[in-house]
C-alpha positions in Angstrom: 0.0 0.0 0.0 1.3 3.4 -0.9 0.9 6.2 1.1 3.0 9.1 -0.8 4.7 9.1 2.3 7.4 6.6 1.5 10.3 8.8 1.0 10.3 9.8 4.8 12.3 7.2 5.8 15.2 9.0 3.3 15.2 12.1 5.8 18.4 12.6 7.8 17.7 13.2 11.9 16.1 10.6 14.3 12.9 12.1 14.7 11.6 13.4 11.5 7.4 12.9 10.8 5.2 13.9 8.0 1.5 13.2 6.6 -1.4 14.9 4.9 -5.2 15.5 4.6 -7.4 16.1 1.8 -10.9 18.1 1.7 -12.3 14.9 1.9 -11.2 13.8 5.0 -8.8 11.0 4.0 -5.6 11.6 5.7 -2.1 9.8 6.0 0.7 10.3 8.2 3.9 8.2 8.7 6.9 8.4 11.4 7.0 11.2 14.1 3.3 11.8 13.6 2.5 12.6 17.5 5.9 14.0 18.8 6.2 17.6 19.5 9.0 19.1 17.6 10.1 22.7 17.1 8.4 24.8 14.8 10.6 27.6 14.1 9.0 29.9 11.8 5.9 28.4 10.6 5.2 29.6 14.2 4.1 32.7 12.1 0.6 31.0 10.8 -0.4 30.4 14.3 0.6 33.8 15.3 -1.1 35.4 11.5 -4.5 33.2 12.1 -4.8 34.5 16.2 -4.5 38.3 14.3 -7.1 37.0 12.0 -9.5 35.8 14.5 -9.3 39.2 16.5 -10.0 40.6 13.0 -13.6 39.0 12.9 -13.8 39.8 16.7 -13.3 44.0 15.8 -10.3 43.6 18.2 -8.1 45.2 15.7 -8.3 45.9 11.8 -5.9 44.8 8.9 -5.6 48.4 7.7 -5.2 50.1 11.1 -2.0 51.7 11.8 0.3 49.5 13.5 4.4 49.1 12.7 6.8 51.8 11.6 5.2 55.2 10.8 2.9 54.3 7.5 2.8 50.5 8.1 -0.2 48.7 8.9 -1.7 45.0 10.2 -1.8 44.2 6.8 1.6 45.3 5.9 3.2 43.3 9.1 1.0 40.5 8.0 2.7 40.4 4.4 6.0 41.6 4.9 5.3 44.9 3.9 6.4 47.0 6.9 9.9 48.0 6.0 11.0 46.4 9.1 13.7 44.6 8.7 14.5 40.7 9.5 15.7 41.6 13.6 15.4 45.0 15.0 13.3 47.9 15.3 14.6 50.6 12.6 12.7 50.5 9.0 14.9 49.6 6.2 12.3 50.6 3.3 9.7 52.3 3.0 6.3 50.7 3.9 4.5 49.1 1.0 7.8 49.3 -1.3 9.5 46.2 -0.4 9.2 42.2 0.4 11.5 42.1 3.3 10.9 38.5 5.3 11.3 38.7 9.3 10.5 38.1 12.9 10.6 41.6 13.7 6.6 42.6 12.4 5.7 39.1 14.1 6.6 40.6 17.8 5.1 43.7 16.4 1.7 41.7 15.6 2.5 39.7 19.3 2.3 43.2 21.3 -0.5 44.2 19.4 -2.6 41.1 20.4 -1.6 41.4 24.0 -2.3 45.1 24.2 -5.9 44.5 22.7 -6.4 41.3 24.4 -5.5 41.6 27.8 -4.2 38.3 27.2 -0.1 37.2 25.8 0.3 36.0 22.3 0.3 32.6 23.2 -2.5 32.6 25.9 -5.0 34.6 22.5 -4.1 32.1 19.8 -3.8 28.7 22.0 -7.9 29.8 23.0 -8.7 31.6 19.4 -7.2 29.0 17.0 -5.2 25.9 18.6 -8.0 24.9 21.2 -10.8 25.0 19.0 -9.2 22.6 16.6 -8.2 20.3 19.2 -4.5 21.3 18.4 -3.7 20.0 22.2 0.0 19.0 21.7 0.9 22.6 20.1 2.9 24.1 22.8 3.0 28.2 22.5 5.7 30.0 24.2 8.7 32.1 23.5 8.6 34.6 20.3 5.6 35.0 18.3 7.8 34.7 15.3 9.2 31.6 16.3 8.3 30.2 19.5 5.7 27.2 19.0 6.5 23.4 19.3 3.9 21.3 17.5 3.0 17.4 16.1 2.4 16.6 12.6 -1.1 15.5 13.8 -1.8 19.2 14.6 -0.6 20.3 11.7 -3.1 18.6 10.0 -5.4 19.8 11.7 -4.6 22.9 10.9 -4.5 22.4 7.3 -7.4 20.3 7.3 -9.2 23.6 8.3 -7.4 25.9 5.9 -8.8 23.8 3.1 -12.4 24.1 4.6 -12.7 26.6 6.9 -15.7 25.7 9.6 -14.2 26.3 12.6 -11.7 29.2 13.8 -12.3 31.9 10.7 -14.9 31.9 8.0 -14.2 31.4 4.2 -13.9 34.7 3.4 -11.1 35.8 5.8 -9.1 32.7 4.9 -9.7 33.6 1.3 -8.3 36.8 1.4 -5.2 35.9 3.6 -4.5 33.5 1.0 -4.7 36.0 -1.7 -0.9 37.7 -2.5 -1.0 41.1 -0.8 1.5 43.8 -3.2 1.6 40.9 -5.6 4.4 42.4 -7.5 6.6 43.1 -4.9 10.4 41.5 -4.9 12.2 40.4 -2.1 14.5 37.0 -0.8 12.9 34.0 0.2 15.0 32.6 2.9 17.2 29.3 1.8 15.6 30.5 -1.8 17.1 33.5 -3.0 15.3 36.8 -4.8 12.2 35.9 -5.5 10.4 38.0 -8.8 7.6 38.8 -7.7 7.7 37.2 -3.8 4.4 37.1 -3.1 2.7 36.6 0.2 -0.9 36.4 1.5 -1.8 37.7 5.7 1.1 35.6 7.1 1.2 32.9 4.7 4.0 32.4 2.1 2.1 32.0 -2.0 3.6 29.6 -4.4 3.1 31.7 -7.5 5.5 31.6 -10.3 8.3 30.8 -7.5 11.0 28.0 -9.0 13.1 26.6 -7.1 10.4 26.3 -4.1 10.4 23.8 -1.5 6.8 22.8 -2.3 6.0 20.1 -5.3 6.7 21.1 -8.2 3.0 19.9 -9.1 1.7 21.8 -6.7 -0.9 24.9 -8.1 0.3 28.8 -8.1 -2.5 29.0 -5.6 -0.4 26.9 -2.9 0.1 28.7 0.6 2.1 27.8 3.2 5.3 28.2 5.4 8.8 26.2 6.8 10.9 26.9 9.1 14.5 26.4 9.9 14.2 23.8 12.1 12.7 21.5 9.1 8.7 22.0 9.7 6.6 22.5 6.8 3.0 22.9 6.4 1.7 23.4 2.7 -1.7 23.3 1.4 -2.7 23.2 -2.2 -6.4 24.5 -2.3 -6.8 23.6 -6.2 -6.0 20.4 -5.3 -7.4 20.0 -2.2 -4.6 18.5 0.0 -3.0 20.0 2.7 0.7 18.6 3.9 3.1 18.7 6.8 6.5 17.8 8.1 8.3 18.0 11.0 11.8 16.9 11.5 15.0 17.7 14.2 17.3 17.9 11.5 17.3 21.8 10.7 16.8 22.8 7.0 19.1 22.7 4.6 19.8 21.2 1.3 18.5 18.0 2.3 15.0 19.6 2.7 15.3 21.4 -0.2 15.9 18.3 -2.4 13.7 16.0 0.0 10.3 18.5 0.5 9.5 19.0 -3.0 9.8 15.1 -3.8 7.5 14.0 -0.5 4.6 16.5 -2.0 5.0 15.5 -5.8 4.4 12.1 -4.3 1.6 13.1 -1.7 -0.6 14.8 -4.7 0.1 12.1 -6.7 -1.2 9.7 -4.1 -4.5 11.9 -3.3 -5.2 12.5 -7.2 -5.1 7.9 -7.5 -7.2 8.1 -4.4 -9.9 10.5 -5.8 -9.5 8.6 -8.8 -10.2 5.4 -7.3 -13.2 6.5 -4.9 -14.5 7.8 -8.3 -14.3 5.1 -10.2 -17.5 3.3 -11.6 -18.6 0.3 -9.0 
């Protein structure tokens, strides 16, 4: 039995997971699936979909000042600010330039604490992880970077980006999944100058983007982030599959070679199984 999951077992480390969920329900998941491992930066979708929910709850607005002087939620959101990857002092002007970092992320972490009353990590555990029973997600630390999280989460997670029923309606997630500036350049970390780079409310967009550590079958419309510890989480809403992968072997060019070849795999799986369930009886 294939699972599109058989290329795991390649992965350098000793803990390494990975699995995936389509819109139908059918999910696999092979290794590490229930150990918590470091997230790194895909800590930023957590963070990005807490902003979200206080969106719908009129707790803040996307185009409310917030950042540098000129910036915005949105801009933070999208990489947008001018801030640059640490620190406090712009680099660019707000709006002109893609410039990836953690710095708008504890930006967007103050913000939800201030308008809260609660921390970052006390918001989005009740606003996003508890509702979809993301119980092994760990929040603590940076906003940017902070979370520790299973596979089985993950999926969760992407499970509910593909359909949105629980934590954010259809239309928020559709619009934070739409590229925000879509002509803007700027460096993808581990990927070089991207042109355009474009970027949705916290999530990374596929687009024309080649090299990419997603499949290379995987639609323009896939969103997504990774991190540097080797966590991935990448959802393909043409297709309708959503994917994940944790790992304690940090990225590097064994995840660039080793991503891209799990997903091909992982859509080619889903499309035999749709295929299949399909099929005349």
């Amino acid at each position: 039995m294939t699972t599109g999951l058989e290329s795991l077992e390649r992965w350098p480390g000793q803990h390494r997971g990975a699995g995936w969920v389509d819109r139908s329900g059918r999910w696999e998941a092979a290794g590490a699936v229930e150990r918590p491992l470091r997230l790194a930066s895909v800590t930023k979708v957590l963070t990005a979909l807490g902003v979200l929910v206080a969106t719908e709850e009129e707790v803040l607005a996307l185009d409310e000042p917030a950042g540098p002087p000129g910036s915005t939620v949105r801009l933070l959101l999208c990489h947008a600010s001018g801030l640059p990857f640490e620190g406090t002092t712009p680099i660019a002007e707000p709006g002109t330039r893609r410039i990836y970092g953690n710095a708008a992320f504890e930006h967007l972490g103050d913000l939800l604490a201030e308008r809260t009353g609660m921390s970052w990590a006390e918001y989005v555990r009740e606003a996003v992880c508890r509702p979809l029973g993301m119980d092994a997600t760990e929040l603590r630390g940076s906003p940017a970077a902070g979370a520790h999280s299973t596979v089985a989460d993950l999926l969760r997670l992407g499970a509910e980006l593909l359909d949105p029923q629980v934590i954010l309606s259809p239309e928020t997630v559709a619009e934070a999944t739409t590229a925000q500036l879509p002509d803007l350049d700027g460096v993808l970390p581990g990927f070089g100058r991207q042109r355009p780079n474009p970027w949705g409310l916290g999530l990374e967009i596929k687009g024309s983007k080649s090299p990419h550590w997603t499949p290379a079958s995987a639609s323009p419309a896939t969103f997504g982030h990774f991190g540097q510890s080797g966590s991935f989480l990448w959802v393909d809403p043409d297709a309708g599959v959503a994917c994940a992968g944790l790992s304690d072997q940090p990225f590097g060019d064994w995840a660039r070679e080793a991503w891209p070849v799990l997903g091909d795999a992982v859509l080619a799986e889903a499309r035999r199984g749709r295929s299949a369930h399909n099929a005349p009886g």
